[in-house]
C-alpha positions in Angstrom: 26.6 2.4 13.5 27.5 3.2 9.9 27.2 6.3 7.9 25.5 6.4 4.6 26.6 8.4 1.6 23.4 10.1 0.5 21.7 11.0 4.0 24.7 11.2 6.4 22.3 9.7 8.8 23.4 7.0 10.9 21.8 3.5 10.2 20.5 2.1 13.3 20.3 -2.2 13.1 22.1 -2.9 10.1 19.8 -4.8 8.0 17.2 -5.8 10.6 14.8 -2.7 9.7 15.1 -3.8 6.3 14.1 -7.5 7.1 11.2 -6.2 9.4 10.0 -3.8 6.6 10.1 -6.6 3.9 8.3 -9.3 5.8 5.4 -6.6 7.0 5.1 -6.0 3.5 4.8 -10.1 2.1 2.2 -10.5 5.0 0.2 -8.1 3.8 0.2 -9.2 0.2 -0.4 -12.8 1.4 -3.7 -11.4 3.5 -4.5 -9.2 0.6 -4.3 -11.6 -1.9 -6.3 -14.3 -0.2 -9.1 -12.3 -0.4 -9.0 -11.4 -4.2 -11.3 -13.2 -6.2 -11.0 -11.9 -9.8 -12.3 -14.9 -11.1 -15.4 -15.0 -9.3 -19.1 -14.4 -10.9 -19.9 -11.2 -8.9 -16.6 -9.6 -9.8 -17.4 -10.8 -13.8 -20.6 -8.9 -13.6 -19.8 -6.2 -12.3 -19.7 -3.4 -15.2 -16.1 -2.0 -15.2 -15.2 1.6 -16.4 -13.2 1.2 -20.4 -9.8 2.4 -18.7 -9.8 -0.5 -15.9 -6.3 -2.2 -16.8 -6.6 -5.5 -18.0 -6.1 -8.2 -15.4 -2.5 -9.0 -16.0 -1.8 -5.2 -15.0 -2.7 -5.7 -11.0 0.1 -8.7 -10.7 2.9 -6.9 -12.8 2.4 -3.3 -11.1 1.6 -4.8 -7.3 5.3 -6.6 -7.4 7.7 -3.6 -7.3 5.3 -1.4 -5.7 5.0 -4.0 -2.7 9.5 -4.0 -3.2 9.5 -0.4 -3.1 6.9 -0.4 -0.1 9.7 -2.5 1.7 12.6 -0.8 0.8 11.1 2.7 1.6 9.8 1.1 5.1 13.3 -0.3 6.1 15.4 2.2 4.6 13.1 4.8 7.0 13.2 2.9 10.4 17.0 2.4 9.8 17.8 6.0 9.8 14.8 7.0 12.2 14.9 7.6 15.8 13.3 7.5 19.2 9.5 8.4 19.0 10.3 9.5 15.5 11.3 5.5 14.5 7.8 4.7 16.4 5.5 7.1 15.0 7.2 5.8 11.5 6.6 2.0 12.3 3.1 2.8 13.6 2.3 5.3 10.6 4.0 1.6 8.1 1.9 -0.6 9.9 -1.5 1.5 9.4 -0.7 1.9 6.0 -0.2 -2.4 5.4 -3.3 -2.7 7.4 -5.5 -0.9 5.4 -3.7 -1.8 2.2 -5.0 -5.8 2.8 -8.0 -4.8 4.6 -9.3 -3.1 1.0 -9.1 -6.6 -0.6 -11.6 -7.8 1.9 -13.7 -4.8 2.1 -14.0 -4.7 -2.1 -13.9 -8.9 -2.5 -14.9 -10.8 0.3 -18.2 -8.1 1.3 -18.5 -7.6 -2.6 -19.1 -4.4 -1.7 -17.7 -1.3 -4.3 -18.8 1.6 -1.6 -17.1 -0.3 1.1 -13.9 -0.7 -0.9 -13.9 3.2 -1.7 -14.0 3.8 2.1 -11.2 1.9 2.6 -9.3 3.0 -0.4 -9.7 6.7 0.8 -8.2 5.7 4.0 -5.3 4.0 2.4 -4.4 7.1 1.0 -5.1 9.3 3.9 -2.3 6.5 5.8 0.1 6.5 2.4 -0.2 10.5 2.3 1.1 10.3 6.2 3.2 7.3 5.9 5.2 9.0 3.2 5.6 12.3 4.7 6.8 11.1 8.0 9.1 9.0 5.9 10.4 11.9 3.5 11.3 13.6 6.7 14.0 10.7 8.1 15.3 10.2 3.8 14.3 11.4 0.6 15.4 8.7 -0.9 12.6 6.6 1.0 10.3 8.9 0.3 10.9 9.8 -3.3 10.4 5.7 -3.3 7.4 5.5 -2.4 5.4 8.2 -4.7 5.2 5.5 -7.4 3.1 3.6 -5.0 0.7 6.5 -3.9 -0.1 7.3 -6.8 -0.9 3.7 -8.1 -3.6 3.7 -4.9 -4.8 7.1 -6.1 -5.1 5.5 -9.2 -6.7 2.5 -8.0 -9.3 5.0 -5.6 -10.4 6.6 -9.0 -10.7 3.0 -10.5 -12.7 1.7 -7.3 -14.6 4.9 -7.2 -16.3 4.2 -10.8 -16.7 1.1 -10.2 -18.6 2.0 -6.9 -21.3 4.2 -9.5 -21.6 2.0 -12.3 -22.9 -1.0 -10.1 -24.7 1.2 -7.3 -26.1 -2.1 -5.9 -24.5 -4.3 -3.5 -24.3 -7.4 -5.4 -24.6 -10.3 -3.8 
């Protein structure tokens, strides 16, 4: 084991938690983004609140959120322990789940309501993910607050669109 400088912590597998975190994280934006269809005529029609961010926006902010996501993740099970380091890993893995799963529930159902559900349970799962993670490092922790609160942001956003196109769309 090493010690750290900030959190006097032990780190438990070197770089491995790190690795584990990071390719968790890619598979999730891979399964999230195969569902996305931006470009596709329901999505077009949909009537979209003046604030949405243009296009361009998703891509640029998504990048180092996902690169914090990772570093938070590993950074966390490399100074957790024992059930802690499980509970941890589970509480990660529920957040990545739900983080792809809204892409399908919004874009492949084409379904606004059902993408709010799943957005409020992303953040229920980052709320819990980061506190479990702010209790192994700060650092971690203060790492990923950028990240909830782009997927509060992004509730709000899914939210109006939910009651400006009540229907389901199809």
């Amino acid at each position: 084991m090493r010690i750290t400088g900030e959190n006097t912590k032990p780190v438990v597998g070197g770089w491995k938690p790190y690795a584990a975190a990071a390719a968790a994280v890619v598979a999730t934006a891979v399964a999230g983004a195969r569902a996305v269809d931006a470009d596709s005529p329901w999505y077009a029609s949909l009537d979209k609140p003046p604030w949405q961010p243009p296009p361009w926006a998703f891509g640029a902010v998504w990048t180092p959120l996902y690169a914090s996501l990772a570093w938070a993740g590993g950074r966390g099970l490399a100074r957790a322990r024992g059930s802690r380091r499980t509970a941890l890993a589970a509480s990660l893995g529920t957040d990545l789940v739900l983080n792809a799963a809204w892409n399908h529930l919004f874009f492949r159902r084409r379904s606004p309501w059902a993408g709010v559900v799943g957005t409020a349970l992303l953040d229920v799962a980052n709320v819990e993910f980061l506190r479990r993670t702010s209790t192994v490092d700060r650092a971690a922790g203060r790492a990923l607050l950028p990240y909830t609160a782009w997927c509060l942001f992004a509730t709000a956003l899914n939210l109006s669109l939910a009651r400006r196109n009540p229907s389901p769309g199809r």
